[in-house]
LOMI-566528 format. One line per 3 residues: number of its first residue (from 0); their letters; for each residue x, y, z of N, C-alpha, C. Coordinates in nm, 4 decimals, m for minus. Layout:
BEGIN
NUM	A	X Y Z X Y Z X Y Z | ...;
END
This chain:
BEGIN
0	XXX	m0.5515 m1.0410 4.6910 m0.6169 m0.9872 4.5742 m0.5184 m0.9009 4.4954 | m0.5027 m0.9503 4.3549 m0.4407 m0.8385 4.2664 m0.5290 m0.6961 4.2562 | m0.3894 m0.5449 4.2621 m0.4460 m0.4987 4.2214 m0.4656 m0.4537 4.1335;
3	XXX	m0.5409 m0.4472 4.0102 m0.5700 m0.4676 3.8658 m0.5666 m0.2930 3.8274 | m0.4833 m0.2684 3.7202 m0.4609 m0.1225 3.6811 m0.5793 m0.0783 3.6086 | m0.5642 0.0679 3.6043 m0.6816 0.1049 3.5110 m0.6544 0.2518 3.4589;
6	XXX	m0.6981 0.2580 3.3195 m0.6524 0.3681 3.2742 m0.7245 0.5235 3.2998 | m0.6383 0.6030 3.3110 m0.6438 0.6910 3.3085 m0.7471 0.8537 3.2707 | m0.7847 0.8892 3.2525 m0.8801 1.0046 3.2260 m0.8507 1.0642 3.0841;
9	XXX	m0.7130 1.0512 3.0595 m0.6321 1.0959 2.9180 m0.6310 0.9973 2.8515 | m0.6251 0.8550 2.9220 m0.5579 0.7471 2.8579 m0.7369 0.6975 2.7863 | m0.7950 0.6887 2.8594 m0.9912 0.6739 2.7864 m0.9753 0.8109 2.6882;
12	XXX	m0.9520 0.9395 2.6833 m0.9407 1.0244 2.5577 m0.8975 0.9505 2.4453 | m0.7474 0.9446 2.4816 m0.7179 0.9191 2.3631 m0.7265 0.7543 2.2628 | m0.7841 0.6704 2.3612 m0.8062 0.5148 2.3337 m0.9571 0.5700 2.2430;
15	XXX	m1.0418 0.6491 2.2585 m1.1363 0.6896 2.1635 m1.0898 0.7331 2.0476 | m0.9976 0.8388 2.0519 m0.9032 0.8747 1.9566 m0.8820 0.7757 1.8246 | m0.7879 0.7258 1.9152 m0.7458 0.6399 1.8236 m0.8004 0.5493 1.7707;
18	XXX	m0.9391 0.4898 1.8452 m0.9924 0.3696 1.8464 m1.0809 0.4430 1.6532 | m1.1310 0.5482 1.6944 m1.2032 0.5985 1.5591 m1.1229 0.6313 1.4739 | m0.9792 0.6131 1.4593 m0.8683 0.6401 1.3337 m0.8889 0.5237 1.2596;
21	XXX	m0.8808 0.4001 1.3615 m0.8686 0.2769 1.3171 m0.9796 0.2331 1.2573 | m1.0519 0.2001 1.3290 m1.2367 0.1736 1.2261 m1.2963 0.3545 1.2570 | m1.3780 0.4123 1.1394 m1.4113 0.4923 1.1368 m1.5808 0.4621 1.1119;
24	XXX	m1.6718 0.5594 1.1793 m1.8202 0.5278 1.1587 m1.8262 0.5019 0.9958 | m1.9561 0.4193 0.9975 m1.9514 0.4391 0.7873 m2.0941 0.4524 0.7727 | m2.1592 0.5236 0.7338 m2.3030 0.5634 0.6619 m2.3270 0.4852 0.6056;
27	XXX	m2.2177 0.4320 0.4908 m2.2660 0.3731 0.3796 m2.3112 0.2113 0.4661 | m2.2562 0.1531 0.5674 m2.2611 0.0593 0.6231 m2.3763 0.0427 0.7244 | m2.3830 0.1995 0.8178 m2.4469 0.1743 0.8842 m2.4246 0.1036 1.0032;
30	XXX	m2.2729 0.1186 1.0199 m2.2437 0.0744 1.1841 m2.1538 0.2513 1.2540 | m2.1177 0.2139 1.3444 m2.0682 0.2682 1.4135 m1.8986 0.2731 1.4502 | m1.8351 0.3718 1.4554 m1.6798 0.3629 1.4899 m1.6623 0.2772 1.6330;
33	XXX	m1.5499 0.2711 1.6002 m1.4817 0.1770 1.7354 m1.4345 0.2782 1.8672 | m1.5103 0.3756 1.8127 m1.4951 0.5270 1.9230 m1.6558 0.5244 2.0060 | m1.7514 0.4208 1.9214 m1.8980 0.4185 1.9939 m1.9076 0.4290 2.1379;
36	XXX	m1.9866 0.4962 2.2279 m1.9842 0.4741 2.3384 m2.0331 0.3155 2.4081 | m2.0872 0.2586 2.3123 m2.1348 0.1236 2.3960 m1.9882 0.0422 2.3657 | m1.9347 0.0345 2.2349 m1.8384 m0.0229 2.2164 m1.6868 0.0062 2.3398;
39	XXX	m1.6465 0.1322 2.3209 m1.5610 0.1520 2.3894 m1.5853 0.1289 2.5649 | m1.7143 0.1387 2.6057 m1.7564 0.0534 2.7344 m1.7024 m0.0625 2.7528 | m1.7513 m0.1387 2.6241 m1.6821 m0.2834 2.6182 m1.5521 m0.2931 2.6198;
42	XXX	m1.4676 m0.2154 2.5547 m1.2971 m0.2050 2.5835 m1.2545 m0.1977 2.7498 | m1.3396 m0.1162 2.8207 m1.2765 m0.0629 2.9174 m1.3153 m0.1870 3.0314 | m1.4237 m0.2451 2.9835 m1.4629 m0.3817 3.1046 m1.3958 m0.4879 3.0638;
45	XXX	m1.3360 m0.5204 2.9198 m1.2874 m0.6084 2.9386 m1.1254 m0.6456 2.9236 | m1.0739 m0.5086 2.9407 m0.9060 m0.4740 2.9285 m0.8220 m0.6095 3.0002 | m0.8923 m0.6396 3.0949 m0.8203 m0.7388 3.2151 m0.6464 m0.7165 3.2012;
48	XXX	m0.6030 m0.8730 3.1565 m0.4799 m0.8550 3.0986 m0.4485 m0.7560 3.0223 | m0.4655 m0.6922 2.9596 m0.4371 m0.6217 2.8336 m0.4301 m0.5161 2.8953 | m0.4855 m0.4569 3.0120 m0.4741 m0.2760 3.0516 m0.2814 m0.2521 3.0663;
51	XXX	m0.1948 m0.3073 3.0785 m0.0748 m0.2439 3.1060 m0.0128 m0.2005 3.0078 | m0.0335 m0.3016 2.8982 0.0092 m0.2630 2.7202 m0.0607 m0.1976 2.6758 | m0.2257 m0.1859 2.7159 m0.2793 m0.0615 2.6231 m0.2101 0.0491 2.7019;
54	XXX	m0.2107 0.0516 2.8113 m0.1879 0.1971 2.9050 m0.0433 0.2326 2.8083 | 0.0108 0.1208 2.8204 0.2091 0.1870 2.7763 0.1704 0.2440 2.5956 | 0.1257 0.1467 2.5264 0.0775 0.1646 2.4196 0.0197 0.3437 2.3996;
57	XXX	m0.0716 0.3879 2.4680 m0.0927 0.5270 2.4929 m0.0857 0.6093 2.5570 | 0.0621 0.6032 2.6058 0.1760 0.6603 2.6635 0.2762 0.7079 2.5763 | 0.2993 0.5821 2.4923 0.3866 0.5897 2.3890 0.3002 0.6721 2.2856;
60	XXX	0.2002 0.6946 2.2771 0.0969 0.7779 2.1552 0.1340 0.9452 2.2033 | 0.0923 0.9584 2.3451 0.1099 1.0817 2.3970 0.2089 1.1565 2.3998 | 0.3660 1.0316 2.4493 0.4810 1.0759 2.3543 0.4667 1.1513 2.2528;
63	XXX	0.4235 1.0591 2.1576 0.4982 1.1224 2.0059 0.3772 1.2760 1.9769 | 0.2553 1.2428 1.9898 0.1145 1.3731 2.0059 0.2160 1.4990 2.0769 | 0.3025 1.4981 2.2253 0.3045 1.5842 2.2675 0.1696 1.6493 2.2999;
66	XXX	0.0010 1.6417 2.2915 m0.0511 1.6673 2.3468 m0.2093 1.5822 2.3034 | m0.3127 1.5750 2.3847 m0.4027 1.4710 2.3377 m0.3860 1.5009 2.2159 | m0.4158 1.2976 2.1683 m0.4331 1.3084 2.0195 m0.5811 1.3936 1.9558;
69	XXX	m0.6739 1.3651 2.0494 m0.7897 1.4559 1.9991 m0.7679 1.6176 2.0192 | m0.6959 1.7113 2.0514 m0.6829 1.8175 2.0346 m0.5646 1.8565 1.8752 | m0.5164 1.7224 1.8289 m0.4367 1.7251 1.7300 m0.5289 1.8142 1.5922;
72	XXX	m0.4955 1.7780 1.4836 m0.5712 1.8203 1.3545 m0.5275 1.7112 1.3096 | m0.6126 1.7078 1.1976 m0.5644 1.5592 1.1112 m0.4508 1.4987 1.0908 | m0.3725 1.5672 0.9840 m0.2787 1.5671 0.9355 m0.1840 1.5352 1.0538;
75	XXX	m0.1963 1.5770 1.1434 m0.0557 1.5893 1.2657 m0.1070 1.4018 1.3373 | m0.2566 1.3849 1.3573 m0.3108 1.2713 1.4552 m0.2217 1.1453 1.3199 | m0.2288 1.1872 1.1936 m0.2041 1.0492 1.1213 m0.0511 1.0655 1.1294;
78	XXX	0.0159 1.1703 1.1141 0.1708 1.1633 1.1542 0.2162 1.0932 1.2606 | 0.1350 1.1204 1.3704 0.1752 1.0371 1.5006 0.1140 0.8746 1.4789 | m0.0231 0.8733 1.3994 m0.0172 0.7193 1.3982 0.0651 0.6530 1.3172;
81	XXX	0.0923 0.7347 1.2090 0.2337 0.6340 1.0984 0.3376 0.6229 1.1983 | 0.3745 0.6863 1.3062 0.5285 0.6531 1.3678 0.4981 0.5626 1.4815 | 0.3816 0.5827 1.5393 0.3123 0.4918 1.6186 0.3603 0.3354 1.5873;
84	XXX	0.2423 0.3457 1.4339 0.2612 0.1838 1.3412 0.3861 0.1515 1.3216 | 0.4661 0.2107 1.3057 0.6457 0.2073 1.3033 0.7084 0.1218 1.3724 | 0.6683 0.1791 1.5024 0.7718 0.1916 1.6884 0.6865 0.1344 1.7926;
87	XXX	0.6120 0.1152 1.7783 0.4862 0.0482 1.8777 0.5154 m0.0486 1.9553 | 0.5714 m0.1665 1.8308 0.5907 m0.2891 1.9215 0.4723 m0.3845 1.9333 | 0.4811 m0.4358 2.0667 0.3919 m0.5188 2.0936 0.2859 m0.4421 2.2081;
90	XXX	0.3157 m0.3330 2.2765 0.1965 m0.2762 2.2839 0.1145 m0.2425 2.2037 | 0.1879 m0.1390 2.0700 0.0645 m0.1307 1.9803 m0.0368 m0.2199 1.9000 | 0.0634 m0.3831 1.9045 m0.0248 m0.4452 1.8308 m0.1422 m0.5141 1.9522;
93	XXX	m0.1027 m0.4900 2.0636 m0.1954 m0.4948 2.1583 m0.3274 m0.4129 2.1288 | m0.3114 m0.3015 2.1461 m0.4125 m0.1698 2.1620 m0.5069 m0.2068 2.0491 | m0.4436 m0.2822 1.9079 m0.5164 m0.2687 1.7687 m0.6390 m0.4092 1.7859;
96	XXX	m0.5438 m0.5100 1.8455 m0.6241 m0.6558 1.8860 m0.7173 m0.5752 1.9763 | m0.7297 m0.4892 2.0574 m0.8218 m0.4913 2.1718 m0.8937 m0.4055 2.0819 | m0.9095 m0.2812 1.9990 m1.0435 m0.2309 1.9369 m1.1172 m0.3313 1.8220;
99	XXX	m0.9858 m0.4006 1.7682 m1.1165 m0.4619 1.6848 m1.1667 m0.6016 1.7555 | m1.1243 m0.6664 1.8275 m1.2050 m0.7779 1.8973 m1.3463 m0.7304 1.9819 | m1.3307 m0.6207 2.0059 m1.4468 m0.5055 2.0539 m1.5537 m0.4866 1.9845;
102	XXX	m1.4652 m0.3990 1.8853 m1.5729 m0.3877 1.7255 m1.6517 m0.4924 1.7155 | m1.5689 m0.5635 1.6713 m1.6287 m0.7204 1.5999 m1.6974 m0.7906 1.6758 | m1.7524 m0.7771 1.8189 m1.8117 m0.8075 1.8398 m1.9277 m0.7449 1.8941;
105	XXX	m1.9558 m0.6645 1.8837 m2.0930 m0.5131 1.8931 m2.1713 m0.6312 1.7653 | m2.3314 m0.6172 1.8292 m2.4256 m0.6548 1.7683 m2.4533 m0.5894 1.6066 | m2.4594 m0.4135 1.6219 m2.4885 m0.3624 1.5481 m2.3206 m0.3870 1.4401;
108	XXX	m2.2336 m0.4517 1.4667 m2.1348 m0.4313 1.3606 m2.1714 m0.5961 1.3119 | m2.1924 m0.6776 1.3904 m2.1977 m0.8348 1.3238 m2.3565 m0.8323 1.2517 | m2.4453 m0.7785 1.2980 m2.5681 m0.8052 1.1759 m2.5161 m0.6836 1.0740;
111	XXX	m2.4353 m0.5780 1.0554 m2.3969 m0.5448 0.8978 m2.3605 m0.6531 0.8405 | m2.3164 m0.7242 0.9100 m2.2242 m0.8502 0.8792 m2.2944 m0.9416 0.8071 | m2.4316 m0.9735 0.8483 m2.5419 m1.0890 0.8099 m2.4686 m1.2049 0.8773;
114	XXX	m2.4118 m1.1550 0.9961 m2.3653 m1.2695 1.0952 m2.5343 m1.3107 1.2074 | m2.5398 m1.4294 1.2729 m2.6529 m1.4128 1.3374 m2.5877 m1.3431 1.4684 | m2.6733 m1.3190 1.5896 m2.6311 m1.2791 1.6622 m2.6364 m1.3514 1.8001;
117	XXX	m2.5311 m1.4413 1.7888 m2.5472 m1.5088 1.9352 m2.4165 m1.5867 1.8960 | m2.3760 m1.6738 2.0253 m2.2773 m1.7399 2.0642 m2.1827 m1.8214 1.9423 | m2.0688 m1.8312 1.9251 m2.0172 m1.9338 1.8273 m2.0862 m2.0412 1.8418;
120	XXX	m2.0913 m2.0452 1.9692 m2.0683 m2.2237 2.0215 m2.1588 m2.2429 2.1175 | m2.2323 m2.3110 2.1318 m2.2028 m2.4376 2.0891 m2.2237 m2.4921 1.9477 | m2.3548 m2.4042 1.8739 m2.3548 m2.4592 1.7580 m2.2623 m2.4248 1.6119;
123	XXX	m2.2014 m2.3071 1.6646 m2.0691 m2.3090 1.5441 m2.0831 m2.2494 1.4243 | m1.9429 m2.1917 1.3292 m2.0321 m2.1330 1.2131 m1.9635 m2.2491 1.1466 | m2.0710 m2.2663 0.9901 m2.0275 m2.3341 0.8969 m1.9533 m2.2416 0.8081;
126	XXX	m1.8158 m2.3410 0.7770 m1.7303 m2.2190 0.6547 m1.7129 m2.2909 0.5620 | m1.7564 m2.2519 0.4302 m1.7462 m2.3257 0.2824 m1.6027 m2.3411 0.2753 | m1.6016 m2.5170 0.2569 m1.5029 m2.5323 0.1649 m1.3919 m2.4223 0.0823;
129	XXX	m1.2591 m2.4798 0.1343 m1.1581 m2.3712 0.0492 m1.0904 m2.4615 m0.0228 | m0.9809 m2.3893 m0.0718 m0.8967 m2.4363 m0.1743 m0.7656 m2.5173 m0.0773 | m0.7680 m2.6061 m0.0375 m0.6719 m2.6908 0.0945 m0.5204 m2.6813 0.0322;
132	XXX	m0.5177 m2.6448 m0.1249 m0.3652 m2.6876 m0.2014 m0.3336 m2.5662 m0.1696 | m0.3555 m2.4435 m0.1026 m0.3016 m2.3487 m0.0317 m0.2288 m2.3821 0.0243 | m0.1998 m2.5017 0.1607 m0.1759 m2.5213 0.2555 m0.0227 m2.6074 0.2186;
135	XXX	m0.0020 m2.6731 0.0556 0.0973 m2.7992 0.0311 0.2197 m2.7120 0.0355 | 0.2654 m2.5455 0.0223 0.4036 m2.5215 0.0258 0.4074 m2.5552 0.1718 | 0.3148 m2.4744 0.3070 0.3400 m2.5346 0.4014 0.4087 m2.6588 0.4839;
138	XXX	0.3168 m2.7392 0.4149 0.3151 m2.9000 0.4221 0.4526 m2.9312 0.3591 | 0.5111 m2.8752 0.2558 0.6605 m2.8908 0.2297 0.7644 m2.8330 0.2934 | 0.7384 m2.7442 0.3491 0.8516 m2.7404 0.4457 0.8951 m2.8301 0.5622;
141	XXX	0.7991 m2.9073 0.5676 0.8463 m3.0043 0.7136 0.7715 m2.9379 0.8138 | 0.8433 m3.0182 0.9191 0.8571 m2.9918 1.0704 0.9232 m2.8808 1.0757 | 0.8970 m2.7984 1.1337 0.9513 m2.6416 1.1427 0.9733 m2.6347 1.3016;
144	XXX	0.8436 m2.6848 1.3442 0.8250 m2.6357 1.4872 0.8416 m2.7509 1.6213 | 0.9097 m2.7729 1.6844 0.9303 m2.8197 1.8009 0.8467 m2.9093 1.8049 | 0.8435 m3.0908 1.8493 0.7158 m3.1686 1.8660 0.7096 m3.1146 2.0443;
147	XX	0.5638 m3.1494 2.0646 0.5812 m3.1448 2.1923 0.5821 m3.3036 2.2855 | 0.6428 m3.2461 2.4057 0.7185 m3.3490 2.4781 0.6126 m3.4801 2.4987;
END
């Protein structure tokens, strides 16, 4: 049996932290931040893969904070997230995929949405028709990418 990591007591602080920098509650909307307690539940059950890069990811936050980001003040929490967004890497773009795949999928954020609320699939969403001549500079560049074997 692997044994599967798990974050920390500081590291759940400040993943709230940050998680509400990134989506913030909205009145006008009527959902909830990505700091929600049901939401951020959902982060923490379904980290699997992803707990070692979020963990380093807010490690590297605590770095630059020098002390929780929630004991910060504003001004200082967005200083550390602009250098964050900077220097991050691929943990941070980790940490950002894991709050909003979270978000986005909380009930109360997909009916703001006038999404229904249940499974893609099996029955699927329908997406109107786009404009496909988007796609012809693509289509002019060629083969770009490797065929496979």
């Amino acid at each position: 049996m692997i044994d599967q990591p798990t974050l920390t007591p500081r590291h759940r602080q400040d993943l709230r932290t940050i998680a509400a920098m990134i989506i913030p509650a909205s009145e006008e909307y009527r959902v909830p931040g990505a700091d929600d307690s049901a939401i951020q539940a959902d982060m923490l059950a379904t980290l699997g893969r992803d707990t070692k890069l979020v963990a380093a990811a807010l490690d590297h936050l605590a770095r630059l904070a020098g002390a929780p980001l929630a004991e910060l003040d504003a001004a200082k929490r967005d200083a550390v997230a602009q250098e964050f967004r900077k220097h991050g890497g691929v943990a941070a773009a980790t940490l950002v995929r894991v709050v909003l795949q979270c978000y986005y999928r909380d009930d109360r954020v997909l009916g703001s949405l006038g999404l229904e609320l249940r499974a893609p699939f099996p029955k699927g969403h329908v997406l109107p028709d786009g404009d496909w001549s988007l796609l012809d500079p693509v289509k002019a560049r060629g083969g770009s990418l490797r065929r496979a074997p």
